[in-house]
VMD Tcl script that builds the backbone (N, CA, C; Angstrom):
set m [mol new atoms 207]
animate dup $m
set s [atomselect $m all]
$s set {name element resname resid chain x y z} {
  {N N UNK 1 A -32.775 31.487 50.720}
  {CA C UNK 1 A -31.877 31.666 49.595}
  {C C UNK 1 A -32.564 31.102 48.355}
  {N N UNK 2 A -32.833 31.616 47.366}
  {CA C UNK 2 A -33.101 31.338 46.142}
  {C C UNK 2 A -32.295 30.805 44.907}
  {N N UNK 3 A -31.091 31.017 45.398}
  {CA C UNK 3 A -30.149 31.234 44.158}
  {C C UNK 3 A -29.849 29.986 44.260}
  {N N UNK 4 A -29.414 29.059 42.980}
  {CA C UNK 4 A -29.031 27.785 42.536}
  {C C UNK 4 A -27.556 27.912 43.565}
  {N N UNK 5 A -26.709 28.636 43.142}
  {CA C UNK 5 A -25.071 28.661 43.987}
  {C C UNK 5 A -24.972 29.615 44.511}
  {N N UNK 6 A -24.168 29.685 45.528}
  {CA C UNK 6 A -23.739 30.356 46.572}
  {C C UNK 6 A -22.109 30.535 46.466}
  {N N UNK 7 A -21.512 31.961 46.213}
  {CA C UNK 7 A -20.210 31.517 46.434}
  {C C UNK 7 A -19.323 32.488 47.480}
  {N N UNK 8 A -18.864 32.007 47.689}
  {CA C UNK 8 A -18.727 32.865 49.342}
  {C C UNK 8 A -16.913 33.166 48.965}
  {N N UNK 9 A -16.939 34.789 49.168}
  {CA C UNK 9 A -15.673 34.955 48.796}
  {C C UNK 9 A -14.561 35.543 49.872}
  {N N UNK 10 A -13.806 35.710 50.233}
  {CA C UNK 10 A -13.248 36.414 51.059}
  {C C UNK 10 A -11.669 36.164 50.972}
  {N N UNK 11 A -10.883 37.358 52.229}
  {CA C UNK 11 A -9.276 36.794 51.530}
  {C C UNK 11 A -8.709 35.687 53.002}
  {N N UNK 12 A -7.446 35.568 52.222}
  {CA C UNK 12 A -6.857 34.228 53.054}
  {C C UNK 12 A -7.518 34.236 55.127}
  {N N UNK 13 A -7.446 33.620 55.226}
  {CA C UNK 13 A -7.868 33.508 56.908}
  {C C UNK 13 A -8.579 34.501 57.195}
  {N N UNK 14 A -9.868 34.430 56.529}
  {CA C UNK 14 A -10.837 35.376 56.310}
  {C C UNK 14 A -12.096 34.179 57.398}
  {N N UNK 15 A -12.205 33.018 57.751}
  {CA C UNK 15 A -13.165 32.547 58.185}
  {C C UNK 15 A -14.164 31.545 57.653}
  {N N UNK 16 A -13.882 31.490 56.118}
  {CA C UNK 16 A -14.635 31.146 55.341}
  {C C UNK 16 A -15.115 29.529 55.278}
  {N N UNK 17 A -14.002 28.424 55.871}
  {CA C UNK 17 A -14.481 27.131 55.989}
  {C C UNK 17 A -15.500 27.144 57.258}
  {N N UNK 18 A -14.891 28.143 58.487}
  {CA C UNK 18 A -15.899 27.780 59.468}
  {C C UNK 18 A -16.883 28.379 59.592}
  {N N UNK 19 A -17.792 29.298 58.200}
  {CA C UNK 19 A -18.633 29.371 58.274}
  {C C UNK 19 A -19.524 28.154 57.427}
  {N N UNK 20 A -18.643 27.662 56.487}
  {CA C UNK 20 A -19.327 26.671 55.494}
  {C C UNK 20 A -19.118 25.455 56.070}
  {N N UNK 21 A -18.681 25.045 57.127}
  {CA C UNK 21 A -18.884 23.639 57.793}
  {C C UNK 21 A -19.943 23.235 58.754}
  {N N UNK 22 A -20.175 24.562 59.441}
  {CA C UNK 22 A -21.600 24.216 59.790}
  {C C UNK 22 A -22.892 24.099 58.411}
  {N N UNK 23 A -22.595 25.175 57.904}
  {CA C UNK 23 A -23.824 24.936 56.951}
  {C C UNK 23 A -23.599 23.776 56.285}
  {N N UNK 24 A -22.474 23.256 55.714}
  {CA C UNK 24 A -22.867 22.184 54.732}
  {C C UNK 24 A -23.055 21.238 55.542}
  {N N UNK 25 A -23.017 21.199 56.998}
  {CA C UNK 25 A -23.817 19.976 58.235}
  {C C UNK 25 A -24.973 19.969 57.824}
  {N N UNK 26 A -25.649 21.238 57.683}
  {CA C UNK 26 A -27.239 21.671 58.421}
  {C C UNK 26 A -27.829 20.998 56.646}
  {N N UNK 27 A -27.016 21.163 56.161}
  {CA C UNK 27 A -27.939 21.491 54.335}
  {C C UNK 27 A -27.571 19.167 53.909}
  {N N UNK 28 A -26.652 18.808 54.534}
  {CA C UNK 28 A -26.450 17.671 54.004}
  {C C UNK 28 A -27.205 16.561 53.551}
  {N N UNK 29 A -27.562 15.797 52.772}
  {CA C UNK 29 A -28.210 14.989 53.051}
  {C C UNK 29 A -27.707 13.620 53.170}
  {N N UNK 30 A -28.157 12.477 54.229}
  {CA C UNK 30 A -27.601 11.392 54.302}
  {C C UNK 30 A -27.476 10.421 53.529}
  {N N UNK 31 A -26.687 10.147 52.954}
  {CA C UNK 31 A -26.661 9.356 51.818}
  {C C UNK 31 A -27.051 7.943 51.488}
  {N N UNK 32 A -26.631 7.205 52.908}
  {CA C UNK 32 A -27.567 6.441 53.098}
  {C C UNK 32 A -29.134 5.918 53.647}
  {N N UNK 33 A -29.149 7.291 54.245}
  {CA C UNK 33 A -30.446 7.199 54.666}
  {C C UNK 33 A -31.001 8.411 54.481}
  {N N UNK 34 A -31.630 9.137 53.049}
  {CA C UNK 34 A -32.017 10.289 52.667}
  {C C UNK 34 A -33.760 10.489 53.181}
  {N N UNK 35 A -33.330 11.992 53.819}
  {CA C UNK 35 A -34.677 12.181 54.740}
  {C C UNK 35 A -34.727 12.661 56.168}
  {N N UNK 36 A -33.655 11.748 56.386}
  {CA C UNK 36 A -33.490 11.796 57.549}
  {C C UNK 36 A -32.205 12.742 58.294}
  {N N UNK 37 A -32.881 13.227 59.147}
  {CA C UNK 37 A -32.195 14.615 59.634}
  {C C UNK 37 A -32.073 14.183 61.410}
  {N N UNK 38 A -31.488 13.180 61.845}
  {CA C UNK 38 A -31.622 13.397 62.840}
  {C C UNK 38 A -29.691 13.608 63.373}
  {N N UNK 39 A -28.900 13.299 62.480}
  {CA C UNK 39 A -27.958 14.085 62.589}
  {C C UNK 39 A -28.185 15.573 62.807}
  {N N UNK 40 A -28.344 15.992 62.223}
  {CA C UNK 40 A -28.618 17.586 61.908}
  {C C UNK 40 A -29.527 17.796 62.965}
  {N N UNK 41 A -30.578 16.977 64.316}
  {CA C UNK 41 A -31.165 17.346 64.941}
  {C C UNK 41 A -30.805 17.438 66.310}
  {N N UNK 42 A -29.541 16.341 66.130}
  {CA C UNK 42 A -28.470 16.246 67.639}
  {C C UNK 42 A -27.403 17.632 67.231}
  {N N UNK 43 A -26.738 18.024 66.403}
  {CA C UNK 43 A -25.726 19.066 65.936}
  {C C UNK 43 A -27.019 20.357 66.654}
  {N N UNK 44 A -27.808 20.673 66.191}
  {CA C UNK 44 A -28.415 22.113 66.225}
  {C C UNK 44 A -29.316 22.168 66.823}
  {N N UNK 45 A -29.402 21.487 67.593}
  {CA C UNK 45 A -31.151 21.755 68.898}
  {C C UNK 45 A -30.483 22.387 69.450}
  {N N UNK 46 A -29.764 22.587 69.691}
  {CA C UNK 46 A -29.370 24.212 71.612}
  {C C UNK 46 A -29.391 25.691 70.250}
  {N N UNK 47 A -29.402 25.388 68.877}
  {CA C UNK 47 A -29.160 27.170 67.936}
  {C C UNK 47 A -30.916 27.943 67.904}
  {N N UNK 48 A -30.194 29.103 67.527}
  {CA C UNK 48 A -31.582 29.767 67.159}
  {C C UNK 48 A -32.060 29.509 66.038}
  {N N UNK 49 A -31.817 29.175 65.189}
  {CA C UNK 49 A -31.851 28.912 63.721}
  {C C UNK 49 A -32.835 27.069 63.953}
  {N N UNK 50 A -32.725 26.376 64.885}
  {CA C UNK 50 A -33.366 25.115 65.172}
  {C C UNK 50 A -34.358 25.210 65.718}
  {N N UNK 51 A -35.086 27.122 66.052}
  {CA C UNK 51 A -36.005 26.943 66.984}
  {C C UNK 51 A -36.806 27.199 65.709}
  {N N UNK 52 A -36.966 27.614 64.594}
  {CA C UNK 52 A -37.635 28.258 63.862}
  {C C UNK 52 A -37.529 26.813 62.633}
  {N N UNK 53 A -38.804 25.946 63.109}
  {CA C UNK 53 A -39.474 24.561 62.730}
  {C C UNK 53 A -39.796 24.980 60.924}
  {N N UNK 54 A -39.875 26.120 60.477}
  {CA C UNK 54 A -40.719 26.104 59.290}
  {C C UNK 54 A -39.071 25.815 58.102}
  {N N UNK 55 A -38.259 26.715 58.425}
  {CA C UNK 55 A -37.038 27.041 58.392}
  {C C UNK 55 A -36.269 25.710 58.067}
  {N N UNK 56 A -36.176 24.741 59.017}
  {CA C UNK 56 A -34.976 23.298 59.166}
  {C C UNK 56 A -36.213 22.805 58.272}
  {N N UNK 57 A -37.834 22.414 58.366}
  {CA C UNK 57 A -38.400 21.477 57.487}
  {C C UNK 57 A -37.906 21.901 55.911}
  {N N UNK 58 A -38.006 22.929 55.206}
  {CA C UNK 58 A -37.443 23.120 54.372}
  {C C UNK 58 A -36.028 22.973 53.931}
  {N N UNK 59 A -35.382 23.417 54.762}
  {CA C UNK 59 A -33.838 23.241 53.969}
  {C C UNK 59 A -33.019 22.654 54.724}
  {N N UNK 60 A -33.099 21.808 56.114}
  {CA C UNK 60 A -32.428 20.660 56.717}
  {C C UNK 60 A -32.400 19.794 55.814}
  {N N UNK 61 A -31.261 19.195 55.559}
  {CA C UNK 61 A -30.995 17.778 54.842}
  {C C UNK 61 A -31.886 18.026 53.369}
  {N N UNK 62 A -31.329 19.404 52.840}
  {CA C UNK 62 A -32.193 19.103 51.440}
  {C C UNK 62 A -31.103 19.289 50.278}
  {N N UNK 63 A -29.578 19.129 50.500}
  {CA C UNK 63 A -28.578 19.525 49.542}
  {C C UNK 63 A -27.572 18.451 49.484}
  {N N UNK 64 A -27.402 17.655 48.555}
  {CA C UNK 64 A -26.426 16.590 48.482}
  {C C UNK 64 A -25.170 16.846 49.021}
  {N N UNK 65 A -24.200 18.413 48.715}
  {CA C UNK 65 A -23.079 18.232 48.716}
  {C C UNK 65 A -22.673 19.847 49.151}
  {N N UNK 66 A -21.740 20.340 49.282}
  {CA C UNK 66 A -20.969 21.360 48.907}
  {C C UNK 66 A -19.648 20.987 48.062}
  {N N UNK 67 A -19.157 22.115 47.194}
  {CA C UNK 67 A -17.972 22.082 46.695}
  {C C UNK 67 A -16.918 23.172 47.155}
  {N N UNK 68 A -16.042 22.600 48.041}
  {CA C UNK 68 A -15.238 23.359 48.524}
  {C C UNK 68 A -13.634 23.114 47.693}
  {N N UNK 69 A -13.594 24.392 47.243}
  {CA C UNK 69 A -12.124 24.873 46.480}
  {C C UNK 69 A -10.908 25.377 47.300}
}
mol reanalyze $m
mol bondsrecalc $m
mol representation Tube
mol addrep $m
């Protein structure tokens, strides 16, 4: 993804938190201990998305926050 924001639209009980609760797991970063992804390494080692190493080094634990409305 390139884009600064992401906004994910859809209508009522459309799905939309439980797709953005995993991701804002995978994208979080720890606040007290920034860097470190080993939350994010117990949550997603059994996904396909955890087998592909180039993928999580880049954008595991690289996003402070989401804003959910």
């Amino acid at each position: 993804m390139t884009a600064k924001y992401c906004c994910s639209q859809g209508p009522r009980r459309f799905g939309k938190s439980v797709f953005m609760s995993p991701l804002n797991a995978f994208l979080k970063i720890d606040d007290n201990n920034p860097g470190d992804t080993s939350f994010q390494n117990q949550i997603f080692k059994d996904t396909k998305s955890f087998q592909d190493k180039e993928f999580c080094n880049k954008y595991m634990g690289s996003t402070l926050s989401f804003l959910f409305l």
